[in-house]
N, C-alpha and C positions, 0 to 999 in steps of 0.2 A: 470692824467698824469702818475706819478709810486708812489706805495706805497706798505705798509707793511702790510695786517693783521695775526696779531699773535692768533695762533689756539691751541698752546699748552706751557708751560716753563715749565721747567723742576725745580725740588724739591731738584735735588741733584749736580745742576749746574746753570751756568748763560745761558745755550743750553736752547735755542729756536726754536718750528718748525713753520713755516709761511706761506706763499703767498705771494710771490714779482709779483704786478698785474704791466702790460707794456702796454703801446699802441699797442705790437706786441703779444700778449699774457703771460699767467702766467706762473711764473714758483716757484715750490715747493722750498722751503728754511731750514735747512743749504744745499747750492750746492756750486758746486766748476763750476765758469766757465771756458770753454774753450779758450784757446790762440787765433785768427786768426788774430795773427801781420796784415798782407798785408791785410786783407780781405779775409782769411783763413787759415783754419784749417792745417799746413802744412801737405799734402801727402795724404786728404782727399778729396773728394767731401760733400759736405753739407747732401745729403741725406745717406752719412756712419757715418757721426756727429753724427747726429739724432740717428743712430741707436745703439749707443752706450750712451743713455740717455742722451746725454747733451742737455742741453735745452736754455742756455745763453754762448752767448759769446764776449770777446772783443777786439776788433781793436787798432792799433796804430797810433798816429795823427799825430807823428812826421813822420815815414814810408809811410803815406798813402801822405802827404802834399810833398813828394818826388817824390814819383809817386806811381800812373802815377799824382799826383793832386789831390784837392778837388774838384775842379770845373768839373772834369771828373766826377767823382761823382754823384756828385748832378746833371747833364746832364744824366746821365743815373737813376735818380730817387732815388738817395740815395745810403746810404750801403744794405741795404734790396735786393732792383730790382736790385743794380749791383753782389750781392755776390750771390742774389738767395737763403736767408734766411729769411725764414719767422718769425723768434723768434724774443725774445727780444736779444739787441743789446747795449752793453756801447760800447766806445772809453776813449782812456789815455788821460792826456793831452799832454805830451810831456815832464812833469816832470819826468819822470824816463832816459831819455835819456840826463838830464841835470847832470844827476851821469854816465850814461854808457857809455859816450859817452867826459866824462871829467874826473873828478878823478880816475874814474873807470877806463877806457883804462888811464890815467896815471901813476897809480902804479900796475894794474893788479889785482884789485880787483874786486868780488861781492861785492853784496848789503850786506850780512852777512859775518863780519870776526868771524873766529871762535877761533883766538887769539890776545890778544894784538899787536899792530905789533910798527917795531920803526919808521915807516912813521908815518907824523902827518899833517893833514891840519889845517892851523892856520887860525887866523880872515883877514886878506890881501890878504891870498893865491888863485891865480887865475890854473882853470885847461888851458893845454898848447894848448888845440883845440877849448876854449869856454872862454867867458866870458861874467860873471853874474856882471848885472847891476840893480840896482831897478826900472829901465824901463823892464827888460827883459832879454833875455838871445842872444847872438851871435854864431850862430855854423859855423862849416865846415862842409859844405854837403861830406859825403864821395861818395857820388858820380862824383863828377866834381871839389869838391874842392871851393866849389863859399859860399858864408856868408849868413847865412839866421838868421831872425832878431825873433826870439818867444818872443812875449810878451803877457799877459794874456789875453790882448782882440784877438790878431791874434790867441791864441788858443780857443776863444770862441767862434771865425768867422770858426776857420775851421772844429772844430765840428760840429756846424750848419748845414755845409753843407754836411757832411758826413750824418748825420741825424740821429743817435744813439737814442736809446730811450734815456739811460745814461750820461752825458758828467761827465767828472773830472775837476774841477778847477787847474788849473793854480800851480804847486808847484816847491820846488826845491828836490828831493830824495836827503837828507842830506849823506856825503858819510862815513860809518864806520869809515875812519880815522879820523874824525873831532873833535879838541876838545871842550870844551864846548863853550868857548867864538866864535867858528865860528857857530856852532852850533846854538846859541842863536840868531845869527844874523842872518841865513838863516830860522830858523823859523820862526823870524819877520817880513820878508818880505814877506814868504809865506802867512802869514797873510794878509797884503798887496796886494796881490795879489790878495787873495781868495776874497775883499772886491769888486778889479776891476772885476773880472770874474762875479761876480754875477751882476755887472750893464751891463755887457755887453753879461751876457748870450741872450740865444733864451729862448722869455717867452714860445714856446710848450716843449721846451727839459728841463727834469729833470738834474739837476746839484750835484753833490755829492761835499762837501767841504775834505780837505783832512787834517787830523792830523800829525803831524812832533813832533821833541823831540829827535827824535834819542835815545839813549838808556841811558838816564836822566830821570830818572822818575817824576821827579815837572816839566820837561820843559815839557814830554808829558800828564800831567794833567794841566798845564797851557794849551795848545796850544788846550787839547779837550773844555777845558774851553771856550776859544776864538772861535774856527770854531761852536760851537755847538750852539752859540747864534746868527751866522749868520743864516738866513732865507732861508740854503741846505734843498734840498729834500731826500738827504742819507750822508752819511758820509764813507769816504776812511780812513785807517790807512795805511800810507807810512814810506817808511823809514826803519831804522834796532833798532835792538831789544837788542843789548847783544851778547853774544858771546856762549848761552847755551839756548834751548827750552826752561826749567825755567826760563830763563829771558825775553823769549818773553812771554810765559804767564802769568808773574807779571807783564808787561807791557803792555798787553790786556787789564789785570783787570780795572788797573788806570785809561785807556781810557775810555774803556764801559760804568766806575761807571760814567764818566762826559756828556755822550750821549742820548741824547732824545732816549727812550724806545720806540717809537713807529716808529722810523726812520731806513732804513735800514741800516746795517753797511758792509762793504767793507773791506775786507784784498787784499793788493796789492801785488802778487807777492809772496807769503809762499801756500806753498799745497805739501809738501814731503810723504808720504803717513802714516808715523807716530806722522804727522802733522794735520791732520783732524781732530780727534777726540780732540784733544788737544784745536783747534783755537773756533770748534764749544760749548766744554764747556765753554770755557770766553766769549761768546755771538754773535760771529759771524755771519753772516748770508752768506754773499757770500765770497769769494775766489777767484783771479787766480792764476795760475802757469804754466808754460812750461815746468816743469819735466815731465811728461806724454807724451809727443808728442815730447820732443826735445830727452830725455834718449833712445826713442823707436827708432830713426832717428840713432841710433851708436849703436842699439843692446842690448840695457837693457829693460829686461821685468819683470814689477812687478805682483808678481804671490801668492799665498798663503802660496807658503811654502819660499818666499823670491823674492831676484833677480834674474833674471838668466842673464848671458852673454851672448846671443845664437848664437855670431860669433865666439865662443872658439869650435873646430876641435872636441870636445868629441861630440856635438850635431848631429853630421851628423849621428850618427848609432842609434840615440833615437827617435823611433817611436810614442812616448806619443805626444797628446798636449801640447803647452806652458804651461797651469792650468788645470788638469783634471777634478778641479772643477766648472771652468768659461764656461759660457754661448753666449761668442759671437762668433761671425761669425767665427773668426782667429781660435777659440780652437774648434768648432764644424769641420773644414775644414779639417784641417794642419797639418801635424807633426813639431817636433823641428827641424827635420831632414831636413823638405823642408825648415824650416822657418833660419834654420842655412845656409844652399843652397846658401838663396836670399841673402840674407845679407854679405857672403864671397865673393858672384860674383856681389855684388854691385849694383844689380836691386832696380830698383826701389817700387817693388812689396813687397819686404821683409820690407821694412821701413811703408810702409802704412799699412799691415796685422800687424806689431806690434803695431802701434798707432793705431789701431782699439782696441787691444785687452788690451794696457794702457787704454785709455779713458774708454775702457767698466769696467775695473779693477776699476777706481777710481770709475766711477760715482755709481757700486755696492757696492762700502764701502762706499759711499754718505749714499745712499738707507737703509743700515744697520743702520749707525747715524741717520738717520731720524726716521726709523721706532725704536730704542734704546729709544729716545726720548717721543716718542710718546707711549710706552712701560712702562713708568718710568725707563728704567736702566739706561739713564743716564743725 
């Protein structure tokens, strides 16, 4: 089904380099997979994915279960035959959208606060678009406004039918304001949950259990404690971290030390690009993030000597490439100059030549961590 073998560890780190083997093919590990919310890449085709080395990427169950459906879906042969991607393929469960979509759009927060704040989500507190029951969760479609009912088996029915190699168990993304005593209780149930989703997974599709804890360091060594003795075939770490990169990677540690060694591990949602090298020496193996392809969509381009803005007016007279030193499509083509053009007059062409040339940016500092690794430097 999908598994792990480890080819290399490293001496001077918890970084591991691997093969995460899929029913759709291998793919090389520490990787950062690619975002395709709806069943894609935004602002790509499949075969410019590819060419910017990504190799894994993943879907959303809640968006996809909107529309168009799952049942379109799996009628047109899965996510595979409907997206026209031949790789390997996870799906969410629809836990992250039980934070972004409730406390989240409540008080205007991400998954990471990066200070105390004096909002607080206490043990009672329900978000005002959603409510979390220990059957499941109640949303508002923002699309029509109508109720839709997630509970861990409807998310293990509607994986299935998408057909991901990967599915995710059933959680709740605890949300930064919470304090412990809600905390403790939404862990619990995701527990709970993680128990239902594994009776009701598909015995072909691989199931990842997901860790919670929020940024308590004994609740997220209790809660690895707990998923890792369930009978997952990888394991997800959800949730937030603290309010400082040092806190998420003393909070990596805690987790990985309680994690079957030969199972894959899953970072949900973290890949900032001075964030890679950090996730893969606490033992990571995969990753996703939307910084890459949502940053590229408004004009930020990650490049060697930094960020650039390339919708700031200085760009239109700079005939360099985005990276003089990168190798993809965008910086062999382009100038900053065209690339500032598209992106001031709002084409659509400016946003897709940048997220070609993010994607190709991270998945090349992938490649460097890998072969670092494989190297002993790190």
């Amino acid at each position: 089904m999908v598994s792990l073998k480890i080819l290399k560890r490293s001496k001077k780190s918890r970084a591991r380099l691997g093969i995460l083997k899929t029913p759709h093919g291998e793919v090389e590990t520490p990787t950062l997979v690619g975002v395709a919310t709806q069943a894609t890449v935004k602002a790509l085709t499949v075969d410019q994915v590819k060419a910017t080395g990504t190799g894994l990427l993943i879907c959303n169950t809640f968006h996809l279960h909107l529309k168009p459906g799952e049942q379109v879906v799996k009628k047109a042969g899965g996510l595979h035959k409907f997206m026209g991607w031949k790789g390997p393929l996870m799906t969410d469960s629809g836990g992250y959208q039980v934070f972004s979509l409730g406390f989240g759009r409540d008080f205007g927060v991400g998954k990471i606060a990066h200070a105390p704040s004096k909002h607080k989500v206490g043990l009672k507190q329900q978000p005002k678009l959603l409510k979390i029951t220990e059957e499941g969760v109640a949303f508002t479609s923002y699309l029509d406004g109508s109720r839709i009912f997630l509970t861990p088996e409807k998310s293990m029915q509607i994986q299935a039918a998408l057909g991901a190699d990967i599915a995710f168990a059933f959680d709740e993304c605890t949300p930064p304001l919470a304090d412990r005593a809600y905390t403790v209780q939404s862990m619990e149930r995701t527990h709970r949950w993680a128990e239902r989703c594994l009776k009701a997974r598909d015995p072909k599709q691989a199931v990842f259990g997901i860790v919670q804890g929020s940024k308590f360091k004994d609740l997220r060594t209790l809660s690895a404690r707990i998923i890792a003795a369930m009978p997952f075939d990888g394991f997800g770490i959800g949730g937030e971290f603290g309010y400082s990169k040092s806190d998420m990677s003393a909070m990596l540690r805690v987790v990985v030390k309680e994690l079957p060694d030969n199972k894959p591990r899953h970072l949900l949602g973290v890949g900032h690009p001075e964030d890679l090298a950090r996730v893969v020496k606490e033992g990571v193996d995969t990753f996703d993030c939307t910084v890459p392809t949502q940053y590229a969509r408004h004009g930020t381009a990650f490049t060697s000597s930094g960020r650039i803005e390339i919708t700031k007016s200085r760009y239109l007279a700079d005939k360099k490439p985005l990276d003089p030193k990168c190798e993809c499509s965008t910086c062999a083509t382009y100038s900053r100059a065209y690339l500032c053009h598209l992106m001031r007059s709002k084409e659509n062409t400016g946003g897709t030549l940048v997220t070609i040339h993010n994607l190709y940016y991270f998945q090349a500092l992938m490649a460097k961590i890998r072969s670092d690794i494989k190297k002993g430097r790190m």
